[in-house]
DRENZA-932915 format. One line per field, with one value per atom (N, C-alpha, C): residue number from 1; residue in three letters; atom name; x, y, z. Coordinates in nm, 2 decimals, padded with zeros to 4 digits, always signed. Layout:
N
k: NUM;...;
r: ALA;...;
a: CA;...;
xx: X;...;
yy: Y;...;
zz: Z;...;
END
This chain:
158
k: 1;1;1;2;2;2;3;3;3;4;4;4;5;5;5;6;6;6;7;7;7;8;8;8;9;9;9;10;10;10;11;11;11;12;12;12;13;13;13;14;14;14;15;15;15;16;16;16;17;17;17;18;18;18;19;19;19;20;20;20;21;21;21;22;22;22;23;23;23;24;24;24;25;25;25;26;26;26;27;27;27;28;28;28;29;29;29;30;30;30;31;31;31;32;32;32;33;33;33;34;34;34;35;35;35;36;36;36;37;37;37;38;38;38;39;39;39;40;40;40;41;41;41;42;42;42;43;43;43;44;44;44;45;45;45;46;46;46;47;47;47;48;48;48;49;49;49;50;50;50;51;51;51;52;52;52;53;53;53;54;54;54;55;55;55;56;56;56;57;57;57;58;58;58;59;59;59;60;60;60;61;61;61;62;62;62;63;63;63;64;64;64;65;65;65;66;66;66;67;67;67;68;68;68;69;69;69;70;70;70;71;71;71;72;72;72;73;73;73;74;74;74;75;75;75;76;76;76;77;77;77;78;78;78;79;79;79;80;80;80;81;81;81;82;82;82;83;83;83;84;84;84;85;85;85;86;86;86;87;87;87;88;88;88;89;89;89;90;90;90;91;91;91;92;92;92;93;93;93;94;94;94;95;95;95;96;96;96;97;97;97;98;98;98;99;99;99;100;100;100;101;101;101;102;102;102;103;103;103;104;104;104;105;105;105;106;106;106;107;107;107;108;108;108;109;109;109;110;110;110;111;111;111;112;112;112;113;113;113;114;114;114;115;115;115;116;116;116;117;117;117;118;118;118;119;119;119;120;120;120;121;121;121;122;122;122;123;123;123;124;124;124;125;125;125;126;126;126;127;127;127;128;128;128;129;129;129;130;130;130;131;131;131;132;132;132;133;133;133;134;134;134;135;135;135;136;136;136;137;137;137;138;138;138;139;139;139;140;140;140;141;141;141;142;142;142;143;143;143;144;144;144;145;145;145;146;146;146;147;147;147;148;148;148;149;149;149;150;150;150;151;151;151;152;152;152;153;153;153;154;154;154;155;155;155;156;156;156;157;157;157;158;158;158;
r: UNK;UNK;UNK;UNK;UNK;UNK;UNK;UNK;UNK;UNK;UNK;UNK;UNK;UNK;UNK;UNK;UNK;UNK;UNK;UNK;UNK;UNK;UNK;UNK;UNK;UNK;UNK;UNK;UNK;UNK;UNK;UNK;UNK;UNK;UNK;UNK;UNK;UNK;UNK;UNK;UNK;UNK;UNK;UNK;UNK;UNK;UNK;UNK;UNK;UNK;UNK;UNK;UNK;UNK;UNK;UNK;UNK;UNK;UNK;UNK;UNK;UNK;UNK;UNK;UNK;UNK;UNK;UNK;UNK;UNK;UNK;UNK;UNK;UNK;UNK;UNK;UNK;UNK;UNK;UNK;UNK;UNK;UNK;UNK;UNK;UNK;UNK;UNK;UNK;UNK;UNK;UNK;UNK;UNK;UNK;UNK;UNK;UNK;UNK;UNK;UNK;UNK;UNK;UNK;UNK;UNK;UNK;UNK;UNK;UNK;UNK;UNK;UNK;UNK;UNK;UNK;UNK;UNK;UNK;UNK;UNK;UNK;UNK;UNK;UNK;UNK;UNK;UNK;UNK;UNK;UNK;UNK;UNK;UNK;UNK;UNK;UNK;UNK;UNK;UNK;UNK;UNK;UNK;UNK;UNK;UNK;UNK;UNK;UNK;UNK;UNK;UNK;UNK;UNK;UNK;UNK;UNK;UNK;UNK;UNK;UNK;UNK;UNK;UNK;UNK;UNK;UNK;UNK;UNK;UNK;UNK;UNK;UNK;UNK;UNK;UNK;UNK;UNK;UNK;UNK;UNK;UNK;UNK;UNK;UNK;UNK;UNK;UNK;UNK;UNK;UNK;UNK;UNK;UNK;UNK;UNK;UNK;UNK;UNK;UNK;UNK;UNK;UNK;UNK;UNK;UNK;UNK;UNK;UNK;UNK;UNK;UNK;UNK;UNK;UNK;UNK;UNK;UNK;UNK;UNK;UNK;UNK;UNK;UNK;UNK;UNK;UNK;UNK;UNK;UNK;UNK;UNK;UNK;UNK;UNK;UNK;UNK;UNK;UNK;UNK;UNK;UNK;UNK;UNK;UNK;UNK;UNK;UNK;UNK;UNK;UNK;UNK;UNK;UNK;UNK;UNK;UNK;UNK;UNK;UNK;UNK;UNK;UNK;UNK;UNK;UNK;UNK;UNK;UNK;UNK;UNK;UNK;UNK;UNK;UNK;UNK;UNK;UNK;UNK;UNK;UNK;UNK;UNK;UNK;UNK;UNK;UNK;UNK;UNK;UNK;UNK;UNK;UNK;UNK;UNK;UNK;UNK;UNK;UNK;UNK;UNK;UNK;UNK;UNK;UNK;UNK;UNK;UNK;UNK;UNK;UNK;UNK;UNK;UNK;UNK;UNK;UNK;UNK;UNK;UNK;UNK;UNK;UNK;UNK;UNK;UNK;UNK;UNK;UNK;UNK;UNK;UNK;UNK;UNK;UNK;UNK;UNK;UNK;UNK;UNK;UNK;UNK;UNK;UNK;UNK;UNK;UNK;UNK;UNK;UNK;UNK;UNK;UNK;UNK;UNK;UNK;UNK;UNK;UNK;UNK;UNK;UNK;UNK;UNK;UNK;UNK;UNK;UNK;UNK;UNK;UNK;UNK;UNK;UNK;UNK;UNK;UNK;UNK;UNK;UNK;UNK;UNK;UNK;UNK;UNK;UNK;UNK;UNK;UNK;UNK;UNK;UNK;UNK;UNK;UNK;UNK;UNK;UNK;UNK;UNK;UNK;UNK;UNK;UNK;UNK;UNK;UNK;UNK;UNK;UNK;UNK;UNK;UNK;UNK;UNK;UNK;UNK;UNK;UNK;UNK;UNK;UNK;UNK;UNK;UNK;UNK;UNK;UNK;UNK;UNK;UNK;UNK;UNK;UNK;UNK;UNK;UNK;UNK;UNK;UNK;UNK;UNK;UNK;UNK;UNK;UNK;UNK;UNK;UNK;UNK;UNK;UNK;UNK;UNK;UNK;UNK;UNK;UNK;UNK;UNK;UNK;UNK;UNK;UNK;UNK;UNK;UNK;UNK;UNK;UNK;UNK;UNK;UNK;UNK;
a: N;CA;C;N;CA;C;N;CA;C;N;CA;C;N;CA;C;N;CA;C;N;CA;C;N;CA;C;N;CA;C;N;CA;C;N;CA;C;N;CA;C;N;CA;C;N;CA;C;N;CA;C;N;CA;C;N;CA;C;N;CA;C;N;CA;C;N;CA;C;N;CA;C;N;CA;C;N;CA;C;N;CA;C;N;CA;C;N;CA;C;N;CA;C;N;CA;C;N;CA;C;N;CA;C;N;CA;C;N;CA;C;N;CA;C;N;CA;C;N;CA;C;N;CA;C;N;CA;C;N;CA;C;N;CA;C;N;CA;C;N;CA;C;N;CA;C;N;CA;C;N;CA;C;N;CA;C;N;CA;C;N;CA;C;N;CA;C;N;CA;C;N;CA;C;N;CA;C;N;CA;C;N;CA;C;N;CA;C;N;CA;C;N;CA;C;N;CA;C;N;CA;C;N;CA;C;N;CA;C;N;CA;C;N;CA;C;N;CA;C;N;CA;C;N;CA;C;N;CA;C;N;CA;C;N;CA;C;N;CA;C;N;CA;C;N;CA;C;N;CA;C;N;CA;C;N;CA;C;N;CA;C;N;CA;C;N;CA;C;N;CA;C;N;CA;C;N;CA;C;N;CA;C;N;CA;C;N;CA;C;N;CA;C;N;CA;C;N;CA;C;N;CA;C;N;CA;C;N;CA;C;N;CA;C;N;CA;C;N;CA;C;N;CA;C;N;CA;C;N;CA;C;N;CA;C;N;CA;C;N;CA;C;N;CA;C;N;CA;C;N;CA;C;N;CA;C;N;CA;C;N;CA;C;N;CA;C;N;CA;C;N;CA;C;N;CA;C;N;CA;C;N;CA;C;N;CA;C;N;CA;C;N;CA;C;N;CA;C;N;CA;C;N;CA;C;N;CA;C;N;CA;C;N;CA;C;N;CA;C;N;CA;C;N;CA;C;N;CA;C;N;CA;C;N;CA;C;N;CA;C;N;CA;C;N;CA;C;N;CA;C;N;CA;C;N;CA;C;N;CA;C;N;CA;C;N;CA;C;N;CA;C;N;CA;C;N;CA;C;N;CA;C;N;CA;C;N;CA;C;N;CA;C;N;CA;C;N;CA;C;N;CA;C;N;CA;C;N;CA;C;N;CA;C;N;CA;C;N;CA;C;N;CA;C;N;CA;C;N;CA;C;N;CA;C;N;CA;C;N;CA;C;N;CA;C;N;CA;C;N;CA;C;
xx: +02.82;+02.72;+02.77;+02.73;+02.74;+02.72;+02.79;+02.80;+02.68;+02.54;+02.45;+02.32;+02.38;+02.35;+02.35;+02.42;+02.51;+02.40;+02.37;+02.28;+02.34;+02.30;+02.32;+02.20;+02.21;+02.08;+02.14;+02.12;+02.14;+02.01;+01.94;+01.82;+01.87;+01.85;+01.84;+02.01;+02.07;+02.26;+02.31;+02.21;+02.24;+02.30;+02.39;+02.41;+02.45;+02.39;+02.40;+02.44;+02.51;+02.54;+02.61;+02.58;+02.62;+02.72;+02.84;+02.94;+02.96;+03.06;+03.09;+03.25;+03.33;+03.46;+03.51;+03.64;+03.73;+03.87;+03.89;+04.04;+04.12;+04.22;+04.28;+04.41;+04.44;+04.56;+04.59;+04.75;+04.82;+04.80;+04.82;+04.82;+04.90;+04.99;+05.10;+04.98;+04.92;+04.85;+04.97;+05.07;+05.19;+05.16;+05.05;+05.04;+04.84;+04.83;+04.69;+04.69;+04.61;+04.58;+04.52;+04.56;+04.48;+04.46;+04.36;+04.36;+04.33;+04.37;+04.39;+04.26;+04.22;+04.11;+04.11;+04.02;+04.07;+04.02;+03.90;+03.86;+03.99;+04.09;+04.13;+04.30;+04.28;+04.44;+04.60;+04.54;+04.67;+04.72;+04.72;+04.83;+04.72;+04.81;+04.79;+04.65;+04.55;+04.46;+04.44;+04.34;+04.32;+04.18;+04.12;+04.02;+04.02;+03.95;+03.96;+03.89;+03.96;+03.96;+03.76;+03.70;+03.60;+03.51;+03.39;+03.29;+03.16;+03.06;+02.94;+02.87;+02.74;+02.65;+02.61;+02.57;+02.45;+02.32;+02.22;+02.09;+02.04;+01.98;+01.93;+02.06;+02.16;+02.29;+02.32;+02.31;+02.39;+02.53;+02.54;+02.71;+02.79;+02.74;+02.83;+02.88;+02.77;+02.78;+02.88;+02.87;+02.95;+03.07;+03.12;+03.24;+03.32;+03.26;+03.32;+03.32;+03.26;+03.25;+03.36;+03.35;+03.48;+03.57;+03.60;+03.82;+03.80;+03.74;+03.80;+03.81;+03.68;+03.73;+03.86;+03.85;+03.98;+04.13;+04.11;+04.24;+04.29;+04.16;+04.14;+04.18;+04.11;+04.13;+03.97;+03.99;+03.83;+03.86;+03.82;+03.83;+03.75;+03.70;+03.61;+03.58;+03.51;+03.46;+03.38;+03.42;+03.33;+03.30;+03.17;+03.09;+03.18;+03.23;+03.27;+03.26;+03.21;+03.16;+03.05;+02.99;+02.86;+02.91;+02.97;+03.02;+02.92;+02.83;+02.80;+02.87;+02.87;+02.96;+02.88;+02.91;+02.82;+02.92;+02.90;+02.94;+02.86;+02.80;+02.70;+02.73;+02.86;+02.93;+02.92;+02.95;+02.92;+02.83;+02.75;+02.57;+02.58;+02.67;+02.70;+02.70;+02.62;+02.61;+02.63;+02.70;+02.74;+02.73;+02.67;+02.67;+02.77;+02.89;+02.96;+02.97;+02.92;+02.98;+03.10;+03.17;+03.26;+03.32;+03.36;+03.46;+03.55;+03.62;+03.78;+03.80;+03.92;+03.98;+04.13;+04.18;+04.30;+04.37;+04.49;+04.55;+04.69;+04.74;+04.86;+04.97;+04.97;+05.07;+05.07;+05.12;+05.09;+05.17;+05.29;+05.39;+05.32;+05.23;+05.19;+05.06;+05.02;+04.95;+05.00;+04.91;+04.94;+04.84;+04.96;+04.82;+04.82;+04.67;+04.67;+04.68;+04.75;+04.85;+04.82;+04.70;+04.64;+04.52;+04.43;+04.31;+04.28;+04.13;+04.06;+04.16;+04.15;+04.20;+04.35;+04.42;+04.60;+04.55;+04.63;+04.63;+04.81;+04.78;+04.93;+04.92;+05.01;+05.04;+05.10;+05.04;+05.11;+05.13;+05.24;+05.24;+05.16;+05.09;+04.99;+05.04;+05.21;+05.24;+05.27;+05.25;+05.25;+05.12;+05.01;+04.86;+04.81;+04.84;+04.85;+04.91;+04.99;+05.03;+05.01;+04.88;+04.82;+04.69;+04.65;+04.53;+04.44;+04.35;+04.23;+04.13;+04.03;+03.85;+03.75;+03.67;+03.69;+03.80;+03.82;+03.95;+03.85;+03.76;+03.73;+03.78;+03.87;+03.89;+04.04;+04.12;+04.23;+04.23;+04.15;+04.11;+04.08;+03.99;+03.93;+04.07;+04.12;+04.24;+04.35;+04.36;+04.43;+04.42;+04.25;+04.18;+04.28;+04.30;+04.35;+04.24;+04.18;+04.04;+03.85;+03.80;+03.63;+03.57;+03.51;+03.44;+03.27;+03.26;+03.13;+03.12;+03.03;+03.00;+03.04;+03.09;+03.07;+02.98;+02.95;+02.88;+02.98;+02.98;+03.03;+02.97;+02.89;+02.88;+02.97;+03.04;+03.11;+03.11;+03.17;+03.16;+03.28;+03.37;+03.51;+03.54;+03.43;+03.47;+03.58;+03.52;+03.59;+03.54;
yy: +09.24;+09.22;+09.21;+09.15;+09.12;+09.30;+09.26;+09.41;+09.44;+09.35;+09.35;+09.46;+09.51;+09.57;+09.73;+09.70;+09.90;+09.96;+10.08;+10.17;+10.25;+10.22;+10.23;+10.19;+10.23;+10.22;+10.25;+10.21;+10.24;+10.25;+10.34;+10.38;+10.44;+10.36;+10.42;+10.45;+10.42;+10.41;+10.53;+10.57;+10.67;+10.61;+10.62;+10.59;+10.67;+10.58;+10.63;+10.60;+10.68;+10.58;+10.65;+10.63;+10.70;+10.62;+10.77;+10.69;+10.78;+10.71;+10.82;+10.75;+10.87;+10.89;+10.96;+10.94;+11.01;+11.04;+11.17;+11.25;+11.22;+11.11;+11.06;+11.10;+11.21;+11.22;+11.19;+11.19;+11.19;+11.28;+11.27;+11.41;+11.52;+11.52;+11.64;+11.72;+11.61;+11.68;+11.74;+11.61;+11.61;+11.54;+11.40;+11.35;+11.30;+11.24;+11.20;+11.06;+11.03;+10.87;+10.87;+10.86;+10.82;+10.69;+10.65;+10.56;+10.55;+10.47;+10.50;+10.50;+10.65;+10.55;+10.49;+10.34;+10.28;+10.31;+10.43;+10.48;+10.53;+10.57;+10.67;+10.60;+10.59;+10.45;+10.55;+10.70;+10.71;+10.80;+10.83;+10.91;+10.82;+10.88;+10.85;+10.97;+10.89;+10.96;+10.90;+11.03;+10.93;+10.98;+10.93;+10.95;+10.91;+10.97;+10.96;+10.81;+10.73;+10.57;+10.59;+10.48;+10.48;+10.37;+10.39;+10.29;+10.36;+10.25;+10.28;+10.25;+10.32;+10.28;+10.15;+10.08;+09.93;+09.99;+09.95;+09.99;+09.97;+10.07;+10.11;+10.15;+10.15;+10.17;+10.34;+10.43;+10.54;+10.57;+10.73;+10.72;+10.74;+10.73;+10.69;+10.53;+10.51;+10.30;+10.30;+10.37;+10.34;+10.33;+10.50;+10.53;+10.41;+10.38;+10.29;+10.14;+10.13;+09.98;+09.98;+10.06;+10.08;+10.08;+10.15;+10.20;+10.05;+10.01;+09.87;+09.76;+09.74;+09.62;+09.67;+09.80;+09.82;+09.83;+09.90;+09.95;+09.86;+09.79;+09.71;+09.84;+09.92;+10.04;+10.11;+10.15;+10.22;+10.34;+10.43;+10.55;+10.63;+10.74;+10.88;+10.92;+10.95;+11.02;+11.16;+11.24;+11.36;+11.40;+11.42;+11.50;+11.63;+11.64;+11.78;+11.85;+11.72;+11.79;+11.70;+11.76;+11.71;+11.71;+11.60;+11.65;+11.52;+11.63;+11.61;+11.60;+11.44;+11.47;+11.44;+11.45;+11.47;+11.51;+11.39;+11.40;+11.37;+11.49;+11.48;+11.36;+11.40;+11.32;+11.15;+11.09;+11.00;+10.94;+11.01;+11.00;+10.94;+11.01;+10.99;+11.02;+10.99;+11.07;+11.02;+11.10;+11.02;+11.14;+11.11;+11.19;+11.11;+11.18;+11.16;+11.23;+11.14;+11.20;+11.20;+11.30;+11.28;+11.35;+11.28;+11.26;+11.28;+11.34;+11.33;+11.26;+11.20;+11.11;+11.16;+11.14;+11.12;+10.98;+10.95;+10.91;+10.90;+10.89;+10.91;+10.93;+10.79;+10.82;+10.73;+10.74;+10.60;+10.46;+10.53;+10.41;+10.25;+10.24;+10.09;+10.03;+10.15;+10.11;+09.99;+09.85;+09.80;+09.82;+09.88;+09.86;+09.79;+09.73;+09.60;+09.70;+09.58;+09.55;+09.46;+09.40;+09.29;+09.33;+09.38;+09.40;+09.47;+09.55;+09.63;+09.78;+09.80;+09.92;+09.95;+10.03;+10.06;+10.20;+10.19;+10.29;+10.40;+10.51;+10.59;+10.68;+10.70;+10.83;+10.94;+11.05;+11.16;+11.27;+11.31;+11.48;+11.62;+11.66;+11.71;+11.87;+11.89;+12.02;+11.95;+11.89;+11.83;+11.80;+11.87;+11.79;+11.89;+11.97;+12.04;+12.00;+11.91;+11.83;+11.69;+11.67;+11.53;+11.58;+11.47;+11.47;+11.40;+11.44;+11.38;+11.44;+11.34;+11.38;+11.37;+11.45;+11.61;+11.70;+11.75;+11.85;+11.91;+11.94;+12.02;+11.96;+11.80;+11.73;+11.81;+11.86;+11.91;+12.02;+12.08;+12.25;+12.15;+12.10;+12.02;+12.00;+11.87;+11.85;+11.93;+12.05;+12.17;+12.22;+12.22;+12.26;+12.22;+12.32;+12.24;+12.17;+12.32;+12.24;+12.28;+12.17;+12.15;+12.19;+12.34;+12.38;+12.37;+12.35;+12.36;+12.26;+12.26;+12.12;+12.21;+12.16;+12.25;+12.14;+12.20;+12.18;+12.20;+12.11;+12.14;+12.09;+12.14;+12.07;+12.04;+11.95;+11.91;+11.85;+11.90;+11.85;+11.77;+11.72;+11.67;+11.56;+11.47;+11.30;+11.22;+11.24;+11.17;+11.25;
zz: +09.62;+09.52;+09.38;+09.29;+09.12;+09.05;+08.99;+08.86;+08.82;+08.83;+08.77;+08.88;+08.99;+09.11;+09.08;+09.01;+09.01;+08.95;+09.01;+08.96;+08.79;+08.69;+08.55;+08.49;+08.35;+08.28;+08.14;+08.04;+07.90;+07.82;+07.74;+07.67;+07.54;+07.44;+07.28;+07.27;+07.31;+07.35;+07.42;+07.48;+07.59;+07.73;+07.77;+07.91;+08.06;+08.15;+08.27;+08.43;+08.47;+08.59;+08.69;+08.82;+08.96;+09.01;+09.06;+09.12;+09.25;+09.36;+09.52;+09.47;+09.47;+09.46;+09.61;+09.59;+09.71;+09.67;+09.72;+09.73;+09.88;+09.89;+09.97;+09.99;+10.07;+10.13;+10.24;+10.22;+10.35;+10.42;+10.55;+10.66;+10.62;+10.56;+10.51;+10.41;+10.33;+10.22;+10.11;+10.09;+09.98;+09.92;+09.94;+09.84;+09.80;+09.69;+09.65;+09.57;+09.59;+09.52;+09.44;+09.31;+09.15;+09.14;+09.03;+09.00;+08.82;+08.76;+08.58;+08.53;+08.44;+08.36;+08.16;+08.19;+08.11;+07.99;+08.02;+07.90;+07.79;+07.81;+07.78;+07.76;+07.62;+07.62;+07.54;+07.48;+07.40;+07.49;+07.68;+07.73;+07.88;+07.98;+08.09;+08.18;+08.16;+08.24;+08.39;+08.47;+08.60;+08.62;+08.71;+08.79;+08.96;+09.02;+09.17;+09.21;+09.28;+09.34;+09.37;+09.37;+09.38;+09.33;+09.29;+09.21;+09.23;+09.12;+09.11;+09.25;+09.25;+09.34;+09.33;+09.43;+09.39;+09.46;+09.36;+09.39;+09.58;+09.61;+09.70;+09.82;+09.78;+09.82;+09.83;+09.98;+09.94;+09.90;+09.87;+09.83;+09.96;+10.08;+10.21;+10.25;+10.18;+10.19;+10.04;+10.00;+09.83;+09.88;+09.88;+09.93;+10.00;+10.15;+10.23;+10.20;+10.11;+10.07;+09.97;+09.86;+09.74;+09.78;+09.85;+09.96;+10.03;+10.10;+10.17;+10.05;+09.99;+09.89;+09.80;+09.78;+09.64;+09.76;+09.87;+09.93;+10.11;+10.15;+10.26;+10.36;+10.30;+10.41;+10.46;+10.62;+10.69;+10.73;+10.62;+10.71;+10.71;+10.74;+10.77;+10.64;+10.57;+10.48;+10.51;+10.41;+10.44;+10.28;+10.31;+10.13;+10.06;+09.97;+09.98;+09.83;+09.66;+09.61;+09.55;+09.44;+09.36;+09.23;+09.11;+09.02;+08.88;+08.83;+08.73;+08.55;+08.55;+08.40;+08.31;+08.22;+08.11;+07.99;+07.87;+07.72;+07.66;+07.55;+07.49;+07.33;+07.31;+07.17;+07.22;+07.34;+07.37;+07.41;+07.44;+07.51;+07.64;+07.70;+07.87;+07.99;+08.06;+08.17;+08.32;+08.36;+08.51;+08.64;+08.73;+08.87;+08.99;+08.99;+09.08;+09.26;+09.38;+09.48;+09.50;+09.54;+09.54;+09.73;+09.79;+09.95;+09.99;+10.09;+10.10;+10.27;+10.25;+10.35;+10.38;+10.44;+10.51;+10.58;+10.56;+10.58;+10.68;+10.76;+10.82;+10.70;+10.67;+10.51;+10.42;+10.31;+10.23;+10.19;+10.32;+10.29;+10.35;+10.46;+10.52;+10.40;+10.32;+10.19;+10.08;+10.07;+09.99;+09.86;+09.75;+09.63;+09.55;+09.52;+09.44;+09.31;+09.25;+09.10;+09.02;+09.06;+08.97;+08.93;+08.95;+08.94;+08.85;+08.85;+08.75;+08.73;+08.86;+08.83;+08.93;+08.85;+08.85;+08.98;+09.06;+09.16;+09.17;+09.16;+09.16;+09.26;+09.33;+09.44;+09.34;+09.35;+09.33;+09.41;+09.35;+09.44;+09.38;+09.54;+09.45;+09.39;+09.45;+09.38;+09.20;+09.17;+09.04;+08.96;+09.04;+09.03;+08.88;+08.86;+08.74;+08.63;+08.60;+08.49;+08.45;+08.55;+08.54;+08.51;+08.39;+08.31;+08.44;+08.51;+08.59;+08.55;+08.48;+08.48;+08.58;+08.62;+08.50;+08.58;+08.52;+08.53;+08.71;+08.71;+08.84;+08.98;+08.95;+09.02;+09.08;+08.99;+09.02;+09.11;+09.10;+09.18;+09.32;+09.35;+09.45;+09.53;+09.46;+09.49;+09.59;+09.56;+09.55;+09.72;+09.74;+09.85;+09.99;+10.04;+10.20;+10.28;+10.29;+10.37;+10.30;+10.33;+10.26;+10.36;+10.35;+10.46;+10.39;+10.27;+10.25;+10.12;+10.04;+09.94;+09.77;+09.70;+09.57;+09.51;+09.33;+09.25;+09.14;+09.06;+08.96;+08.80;+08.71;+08.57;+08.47;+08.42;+08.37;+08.17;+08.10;+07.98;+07.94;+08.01;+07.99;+08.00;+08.05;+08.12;+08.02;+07.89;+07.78;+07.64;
END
């Protein structure tokens, strides 16, 4: 569908907009998939691979629609947090689902290198000295296993 789909709204220069993200590891759970964000140009930020909703679209149809068109990849999704961001200095507001996946490994991964957005593997014993918004993304990260859903409010996006 066209960009003109995506659940967003702008009022009085307030904006808003729903996204389903996902924390993608390998089976080892050594490594995680970033992807850059472009808000943010004087050091290297990331955010978790993903996109907005399109209207009347859940974030299970999000999720799995996003990873194949961005990564041509189908896999299992599971819910594991709720992350509300919010900057008040920017008049921003965004509700992210956010999913985790697995992978066998990342080497048969090809990542596109042309497009919107730049995709990086990291190691996630290094996941502490990478800037990811919102930061609650790191702790998440961290998790071995998602036995139940968190919540998180966020004042950090940008």
């Amino acid at each position: 569908g066209g960009y003109y789909m995506d659940i967003k709204f702008e009022v009085d220069g307030y904006k808003f907009n729903v996204r389903s993200s996902c924390i993608i590891k390998d089976k080892t759970h050594g490594k995680v998939l970033l992807t850059n964000m472009r808000a943010i140009t004087d050091h290297e930020a990331f955010l978790l691979p993903g996109g907005r909703l399109e209207l009347l679209e859940n974030s299970d149809e999000a999720i799995k629609r996003e990873i194949e068109e961005e990564l041509k990849l189908k896999l299992d999704f599971k819910l594991i947090s709720i992350e509300e961001n919010i900057s008040k200095a920017n008049k921003f507001q965004m509700l992210e689902f956010v999913y985790y996946a697995e992978i066998d490994s990342f080497e048969s991964i090809e990542l596109p290198n042309d497009g919107w957005d730049k995709f990086k593997i990291v190691e996630i014993k290094d996941i502490d000295n990478i800037d990811i918004r919102p930061k609650t993304i790191n702790n998440l990260i961290k998790c071995d296993e998602y036995s139940s859903i968190s919540h998180n409010v966020n004042y950090d996006w940008a």
